[in-house]
C-alpha positions in Angstrom: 116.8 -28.0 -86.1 115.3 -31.0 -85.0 115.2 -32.7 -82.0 116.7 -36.2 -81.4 114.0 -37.6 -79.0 115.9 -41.0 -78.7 119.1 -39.7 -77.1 116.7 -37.6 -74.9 114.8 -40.4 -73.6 118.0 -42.1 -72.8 119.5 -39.7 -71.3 116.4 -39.6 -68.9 116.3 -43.3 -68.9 120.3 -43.4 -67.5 119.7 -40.6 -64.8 117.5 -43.0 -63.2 119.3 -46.0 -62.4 120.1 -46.9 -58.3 123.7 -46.6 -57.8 125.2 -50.5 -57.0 126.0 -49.9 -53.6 122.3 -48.7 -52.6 120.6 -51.8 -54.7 123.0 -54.2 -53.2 122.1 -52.6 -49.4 118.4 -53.4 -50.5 119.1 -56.7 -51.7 120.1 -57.9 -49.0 118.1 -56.6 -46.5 115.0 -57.8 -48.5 116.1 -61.6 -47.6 115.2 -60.7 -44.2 111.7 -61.0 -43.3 110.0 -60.3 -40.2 107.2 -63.3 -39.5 104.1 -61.9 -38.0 104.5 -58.2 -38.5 100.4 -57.8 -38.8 100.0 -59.3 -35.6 102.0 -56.6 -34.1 100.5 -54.4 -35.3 97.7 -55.8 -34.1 98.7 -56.4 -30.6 100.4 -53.2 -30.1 96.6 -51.6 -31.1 95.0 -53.6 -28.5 97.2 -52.7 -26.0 96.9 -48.7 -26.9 93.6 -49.1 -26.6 93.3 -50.8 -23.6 95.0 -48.6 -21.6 92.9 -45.9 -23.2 89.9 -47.9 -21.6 91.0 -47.6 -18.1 92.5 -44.6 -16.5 92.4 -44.3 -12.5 90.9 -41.2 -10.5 93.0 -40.1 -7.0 91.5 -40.4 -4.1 91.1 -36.3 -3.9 89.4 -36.3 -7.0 86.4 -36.9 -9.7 86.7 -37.7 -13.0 84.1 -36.2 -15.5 83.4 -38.1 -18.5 82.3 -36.9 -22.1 81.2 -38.5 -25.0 82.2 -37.3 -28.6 82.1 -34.0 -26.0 78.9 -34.8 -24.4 78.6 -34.7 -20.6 78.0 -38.8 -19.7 78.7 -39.3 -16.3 81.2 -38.1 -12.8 83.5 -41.5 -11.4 84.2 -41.7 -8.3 88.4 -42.3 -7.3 89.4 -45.6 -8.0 89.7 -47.7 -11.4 87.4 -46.7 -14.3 85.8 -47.8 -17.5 85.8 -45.7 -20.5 85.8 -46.3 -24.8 88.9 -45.6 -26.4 90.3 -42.2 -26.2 89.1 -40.8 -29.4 85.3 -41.4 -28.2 85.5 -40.9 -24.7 87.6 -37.7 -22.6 88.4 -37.9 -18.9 88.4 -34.9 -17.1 89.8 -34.8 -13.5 89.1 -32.1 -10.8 90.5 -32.0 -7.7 87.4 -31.6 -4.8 89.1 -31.6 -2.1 92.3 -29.6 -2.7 91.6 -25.9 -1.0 93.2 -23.4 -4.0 93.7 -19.9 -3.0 93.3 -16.7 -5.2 95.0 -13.4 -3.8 93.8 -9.9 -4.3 96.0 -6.7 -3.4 99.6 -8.5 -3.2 101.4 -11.3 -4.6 103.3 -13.9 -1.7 105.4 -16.3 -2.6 104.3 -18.5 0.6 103.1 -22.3 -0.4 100.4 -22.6 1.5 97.5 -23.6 -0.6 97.7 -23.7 -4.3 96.3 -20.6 -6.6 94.6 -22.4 -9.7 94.2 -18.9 -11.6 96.5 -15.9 -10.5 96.7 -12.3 -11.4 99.1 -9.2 -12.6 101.0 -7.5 -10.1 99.5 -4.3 -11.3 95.8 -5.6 -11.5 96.3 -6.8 -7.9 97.3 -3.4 -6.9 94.3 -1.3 -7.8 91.9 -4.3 -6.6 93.3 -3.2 -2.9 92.2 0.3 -3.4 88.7 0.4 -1.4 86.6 3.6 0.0 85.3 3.6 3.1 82.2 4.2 4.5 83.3 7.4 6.0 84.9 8.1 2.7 88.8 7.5 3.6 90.7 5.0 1.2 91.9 2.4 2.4 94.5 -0.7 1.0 92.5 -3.8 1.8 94.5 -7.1 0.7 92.7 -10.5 1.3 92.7 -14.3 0.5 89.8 -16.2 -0.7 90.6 -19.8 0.0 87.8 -22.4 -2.0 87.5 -25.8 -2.9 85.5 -27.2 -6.1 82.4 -28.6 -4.7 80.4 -28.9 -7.9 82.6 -30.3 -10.9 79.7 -30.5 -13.7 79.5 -26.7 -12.6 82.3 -25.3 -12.6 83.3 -27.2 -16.0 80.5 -26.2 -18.1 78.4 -24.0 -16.5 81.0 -21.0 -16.2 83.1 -20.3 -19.2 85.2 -18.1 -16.8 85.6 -18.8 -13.8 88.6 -16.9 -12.9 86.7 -13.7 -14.1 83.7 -14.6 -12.3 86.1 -15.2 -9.0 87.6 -12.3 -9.3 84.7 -9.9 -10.1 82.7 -11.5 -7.3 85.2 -11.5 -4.4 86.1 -7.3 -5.4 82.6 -6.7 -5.5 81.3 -8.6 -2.3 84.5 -6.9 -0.9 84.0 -3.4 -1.6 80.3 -3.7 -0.7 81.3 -4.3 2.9 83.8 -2.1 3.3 81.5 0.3 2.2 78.9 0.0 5.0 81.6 0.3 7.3 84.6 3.3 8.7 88.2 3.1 8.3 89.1 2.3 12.0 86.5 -0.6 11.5 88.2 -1.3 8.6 91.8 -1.4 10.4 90.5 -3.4 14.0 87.6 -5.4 13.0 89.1 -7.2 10.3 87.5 -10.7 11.6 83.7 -9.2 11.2 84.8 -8.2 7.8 86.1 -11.9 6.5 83.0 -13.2 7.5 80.3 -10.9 6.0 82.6 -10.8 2.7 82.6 -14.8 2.9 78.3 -14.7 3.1 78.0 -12.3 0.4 80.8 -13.9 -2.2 79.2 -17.5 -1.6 75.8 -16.6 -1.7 76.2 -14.7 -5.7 78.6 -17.7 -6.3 75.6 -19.9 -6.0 73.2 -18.0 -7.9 75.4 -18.1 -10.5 76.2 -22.0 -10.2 80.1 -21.9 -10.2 80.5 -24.8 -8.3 82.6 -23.1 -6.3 82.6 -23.2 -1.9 84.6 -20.8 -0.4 86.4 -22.4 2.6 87.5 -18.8 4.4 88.5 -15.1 3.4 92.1 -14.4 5.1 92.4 -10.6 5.5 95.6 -9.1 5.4 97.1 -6.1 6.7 94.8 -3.5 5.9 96.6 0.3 5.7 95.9 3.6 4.2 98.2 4.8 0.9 101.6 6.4 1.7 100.7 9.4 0.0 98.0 10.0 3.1 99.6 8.2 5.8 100.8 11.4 8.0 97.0 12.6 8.1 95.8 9.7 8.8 98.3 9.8 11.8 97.3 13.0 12.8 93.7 12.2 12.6 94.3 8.9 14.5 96.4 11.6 17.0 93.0 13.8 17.1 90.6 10.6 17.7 92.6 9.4 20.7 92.8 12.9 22.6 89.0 12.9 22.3 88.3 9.9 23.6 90.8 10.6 26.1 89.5 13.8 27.4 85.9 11.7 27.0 87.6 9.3 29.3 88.5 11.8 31.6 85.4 13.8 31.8 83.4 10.3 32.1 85.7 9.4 35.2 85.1 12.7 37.0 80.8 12.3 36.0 81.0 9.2 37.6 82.9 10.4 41.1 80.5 13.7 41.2 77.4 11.7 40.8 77.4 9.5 43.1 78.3 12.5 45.7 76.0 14.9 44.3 73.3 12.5 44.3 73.9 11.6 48.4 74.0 15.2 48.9 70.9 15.8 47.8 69.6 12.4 49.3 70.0 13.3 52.7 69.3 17.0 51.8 65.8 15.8 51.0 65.8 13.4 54.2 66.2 16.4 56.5 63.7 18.2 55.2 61.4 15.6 55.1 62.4 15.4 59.3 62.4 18.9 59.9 58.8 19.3 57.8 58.0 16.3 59.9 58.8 18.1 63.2 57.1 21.0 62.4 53.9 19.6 61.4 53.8 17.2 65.0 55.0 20.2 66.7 51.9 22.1 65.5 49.7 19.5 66.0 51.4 19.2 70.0 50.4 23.5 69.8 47.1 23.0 68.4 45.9 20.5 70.6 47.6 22.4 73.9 45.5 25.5 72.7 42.5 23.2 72.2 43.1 22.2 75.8 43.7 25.2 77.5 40.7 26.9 75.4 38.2 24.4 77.3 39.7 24.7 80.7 39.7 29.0 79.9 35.6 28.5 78.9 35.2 26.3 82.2 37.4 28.8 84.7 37.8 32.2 82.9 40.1 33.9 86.1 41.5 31.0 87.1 42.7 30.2 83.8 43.6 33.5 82.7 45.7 33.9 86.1 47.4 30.6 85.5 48.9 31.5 81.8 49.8 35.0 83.6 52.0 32.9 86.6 53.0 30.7 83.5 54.5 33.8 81.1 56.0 35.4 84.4 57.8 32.4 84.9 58.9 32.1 81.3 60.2 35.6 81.1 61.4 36.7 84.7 64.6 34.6 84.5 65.6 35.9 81.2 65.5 39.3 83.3 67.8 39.6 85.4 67.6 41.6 88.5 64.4 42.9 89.2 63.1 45.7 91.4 59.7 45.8 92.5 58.1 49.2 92.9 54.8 49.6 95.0 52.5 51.8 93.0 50.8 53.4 96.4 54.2 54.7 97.5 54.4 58.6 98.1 57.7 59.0 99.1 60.5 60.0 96.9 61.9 57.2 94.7 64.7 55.0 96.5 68.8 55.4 95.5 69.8 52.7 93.9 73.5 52.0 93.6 74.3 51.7 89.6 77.7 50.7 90.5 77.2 47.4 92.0 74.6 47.2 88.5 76.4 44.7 86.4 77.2 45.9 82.9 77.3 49.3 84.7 80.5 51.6 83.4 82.7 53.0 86.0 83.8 56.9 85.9 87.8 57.2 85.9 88.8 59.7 88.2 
């Protein structure tokens, strides 16, 4: 069989002919004609690039310019100069806007702005420090910065919320390892500020462009799981420095006491060692005395200290009888009853 290529081709030929309505709708819109359309054109490219040419930087920030992705310059805020858009990019950071960047807890307070932010879960094992006196601790904080180096912190970090983040845990941990869970707990202040030292000073080795305006410590707690040990512990801590307290208060009322005690112990026998030694120097030089006067006048000395010692001891006798040695007659009665001290016979 053969084919008939003539009523083929016009069959093809018929399928492609414009219905009337369509190629009268084209007809007559063709016989209008908008003058100047290339001018238009024109203009409207102009204009698009124009305002491609000029972009304006806010007064609380810097814009960074690139070149075909090349660093070229920082403006200042204000109206700027650039090429067109798809030669020159404009950057702009915000340098004095203070960001925030949480670690242990998530707020929902609008106080600062966070620029990067983290899991809920991340956040939670970031708060899980040991202590110096190995306790564990949950130490939440804040670091609040500001972008002080643009150029920096654009090109020189490919990170920087890593670099952040690493840097303010570590800096972190590193001090509340040097220190004891109570110091942890009360001196929360010292802590901020040693953290804030150590964070900014490997933040500018490492050329983040990054100031960090102040470390905000939060509450700072032990894990639920070892809360009622840590009470009793804290319970332990305060008896002893109680019973410290108590035995400091009683050294300090003894002491003083004890200490007068033994002052004016010491005093009296410095007086009575005192007394003695004068006293013996008032016997010596008596003795020295009456030693000369017994050398010049042996009897007359020697009957003087007699008459001396008699007079001395005879008062301490009481009465006295005097006997007569040459007496021959039998010894004289003496009434013992009119004796004092003498005992009386009962009848």
């Amino acid at each position: 069989m053969s084919w008939d290529w003539e009523k083929l081709k016009n069959q093809q030929e018929s399928k492609k002919v414009v219905p009337p309505q369509v190629e009268n709708f084209f007809k007559k819109f063709s016989k209008y004609k908008i003058p100047g359309l290339p001018i238009v054109i024109l203009v409207i490219l102009v204009v698009f690039l124009a305002s491609s040419m000029f972009y304006t930087v806010g007064v609380d920030e810097v814009g960074i310019v690139q070149r075909f992705g090349k660093y070229i310059k920082t403006t200042q805020p204000g109206l700027n100069f650039k090429l067109p858009a798809f030669i020159d990019k404009v950057t702009k950071v915000k340098v004095r806007r203070v960001y925030k960047k949480e670690f242990g807890f998530s707020s929902t307070r609008s106080v600062g702005r966070q620029l990067f932010s983290s899991p809920q879960t991340e956040s939670e094992d970031v708060s899980l420090m040991l202590t110096g006196d190995l306790n564990v601790a949950l130490v939440p904080w804040i670091v609040h910065y500001r972008i002080n180096e643009p150029y920096n912190f654009l090109f020189k970090i490919r990170d920087v919320d890593s670099l952040l983040s690493d840097m303010s845990e570590a800096a972190m941990r590193l001090v509340i390892g040097d220190r004891s869970i109570n110091e942890v707990i009360s001196k929360r202040g010292e802590i901020a500020d040693e953290a804030k030292r150590v964070l900014q000073a490997e933040l500018d080795k490492s050329e983040a462009g990054i100031s960090i305006v102040t470390i905000e410590m939060e509450k700072t707690n032990v894990p639920e799981s070892v809360q009622p040990s840590f009470n009793e512990v804290n319970q332990a801590v305060q008896e002893k420095e109680k019973l410290i307290y108590q035995a400091k208060e009683e050294y300090n009322k003894e002491l003083p006491q004890a200490r007068g005690e033994a002052e004016r112990t010491i005093r009296v026998a410095e007086g009575y060692a005192l007394d003695r030694v004068n006293r013996a120097g008032g016997d010596a030089s008596r003795f020295v005395s009456l030693y000369n006067e017994y050398v010049k006048a042996k009897d007359v000395t020697q009957r003087r200290m007699y008459l001396e010692m008699l007079q001395d001891l005879l008062p301490k006798l009481g009465n006295k009888y005097i006997i007569d040695a040459n007496q021959k007659n039998l010894l004289p009665f003496l009434n013992l009853e009119k004796q004092t001290g003498a005992v009386k016979n009962e009848k």
